[in-house]
Every structure is written in C-alpha cells, then in structure tokens.
C-alpha positions in Angstrom: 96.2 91.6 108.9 92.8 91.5 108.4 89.4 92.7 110.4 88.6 89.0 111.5 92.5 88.3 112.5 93.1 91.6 114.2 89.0 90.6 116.5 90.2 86.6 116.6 94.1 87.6 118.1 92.6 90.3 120.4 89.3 87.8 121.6 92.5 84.7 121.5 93.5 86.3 124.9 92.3 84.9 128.4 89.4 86.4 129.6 89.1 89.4 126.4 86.0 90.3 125.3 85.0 92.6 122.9 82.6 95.6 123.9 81.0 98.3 121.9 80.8 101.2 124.3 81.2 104.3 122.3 79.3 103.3 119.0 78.3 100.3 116.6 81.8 101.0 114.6 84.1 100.8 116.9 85.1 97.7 118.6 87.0 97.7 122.1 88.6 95.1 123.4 88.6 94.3 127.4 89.9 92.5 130.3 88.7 92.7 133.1 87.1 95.7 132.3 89.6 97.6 131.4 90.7 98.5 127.5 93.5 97.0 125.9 92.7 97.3 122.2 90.1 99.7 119.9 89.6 99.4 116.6 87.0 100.6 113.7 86.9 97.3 112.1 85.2 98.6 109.6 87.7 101.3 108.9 89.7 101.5 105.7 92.7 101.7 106.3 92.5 99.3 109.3 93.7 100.6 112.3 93.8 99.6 115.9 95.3 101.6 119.5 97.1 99.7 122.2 98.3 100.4 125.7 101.9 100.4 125.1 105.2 101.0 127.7 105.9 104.6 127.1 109.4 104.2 126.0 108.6 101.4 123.8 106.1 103.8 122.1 108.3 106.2 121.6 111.1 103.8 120.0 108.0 102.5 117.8 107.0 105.8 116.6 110.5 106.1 115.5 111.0 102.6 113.6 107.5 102.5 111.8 105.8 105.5 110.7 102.7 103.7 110.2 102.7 103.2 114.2 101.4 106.9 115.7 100.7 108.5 119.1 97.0 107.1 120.1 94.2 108.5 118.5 92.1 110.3 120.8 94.0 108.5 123.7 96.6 109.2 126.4 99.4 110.2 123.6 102.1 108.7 126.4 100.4 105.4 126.9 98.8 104.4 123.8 99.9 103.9 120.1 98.0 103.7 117.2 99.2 101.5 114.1 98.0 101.5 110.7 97.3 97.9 109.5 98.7 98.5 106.4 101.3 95.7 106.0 104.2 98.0 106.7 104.6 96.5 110.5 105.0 92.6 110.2 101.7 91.1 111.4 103.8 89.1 114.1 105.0 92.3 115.8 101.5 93.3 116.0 100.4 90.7 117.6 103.4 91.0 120.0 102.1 94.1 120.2 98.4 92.9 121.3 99.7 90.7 123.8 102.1 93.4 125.2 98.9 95.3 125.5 96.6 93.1 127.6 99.6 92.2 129.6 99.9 95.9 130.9 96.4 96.3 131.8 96.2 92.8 133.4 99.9 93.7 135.5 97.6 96.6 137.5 94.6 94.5 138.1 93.8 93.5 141.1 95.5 90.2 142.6 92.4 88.6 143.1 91.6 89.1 139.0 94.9 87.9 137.8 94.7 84.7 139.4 90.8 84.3 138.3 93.0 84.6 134.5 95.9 82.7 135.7 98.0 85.2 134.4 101.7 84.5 134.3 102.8 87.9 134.1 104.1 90.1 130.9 106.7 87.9 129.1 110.3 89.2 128.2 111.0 91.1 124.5 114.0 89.2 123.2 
C-alpha cells in the first residue's frame, strides 16, 4: 500500500477528513472530530495506528508481527501496522473501516445520522 492509497482509503470514508494537529508530517485522520487513523506519510517504512477492538488487537499482534501495540497511543485500543506488504492490503483496509466504525459507534446520535451511518459491519 502506498502513501496516496493508505490518505485516498482513509479520506474514502463518510464524513473523514484529514487534519494535521501535531506537525506538518504527520497526517490524522477524523470523523467527526475524533481520530480514527495517524500516519507519517512521509515515513519510510509506512506506517499508520488505528482504533482497534481490544481483543481483536491482541489476536492481530499475534498473527502479524508487522501489526504492534499503538505508537504513542492507548496500547489497549490502538494498533500500529507497518505497511510493509506482510499484512494483505485488503485486511488493512478492513482494518481502516473497522477503525472509523468504532469511533463513529460512540458519537453522538445526532452525528451518526448527519453520516448516515449504518453501524460497524460483521467480520466473516
């Protein structure tokens, strides 16, 4: 996965934008508000933290050793996966999505219908 395709699949989402609160470097991708996705885009190798379920994050950590605890983030909440082709670019988009879905699930009820938001979709 690339810089542009990691932005495009994070901006692809309703309602995302992408913000540059800490620095010029690093990107952060929002809802609402509220972070689902950060990433130095710049960053070699590419790498990018997402809100995850806990014991998803934990089964991840265990499958891919390219997918670690968040950097610099809640360790419990966020993971942090190297872009470096070892996790198959469609999990990590899962991945993305699963992501904005859990921040969007605590919004308000009022902001969920302004993204007509379905809810978070079913892992199968």
């Amino acid at each position: 996965m690339t810089p542009k395709q990691l932005r495009d699949a994070c901006l692809a989402l309703t309602g995302a934008g992408e913000e540059f609160p800490f620095d010029e470097s690093n990107s952060v991708f929002k809802v609402a508000g509220k972070m689902f996705a950060i990433s130095r885009l710049d960053g070699t190798p590419l790498r990018v933290s997402l809100k995850c379920d806990p014991d998803f994050a934990v089964q991840l950590r265990m499958t891919y050793p390219a997918i670690t605890a968040g950097y610099h983030l809640n360790k419990r909440h966020w993971n942090t996966v190297v872009l470096d082709g070892s996790v198959p670019d469609d999990l990590v988009l899962d991945l993305i999505e699963d992501s904005y879905d859990l921040v969007v699930a605590k919004l308000p009820r009022r902001e969920r219908e302004k993204l007509q938001w379905r809810g978070v979709r079913e892992r199968g």
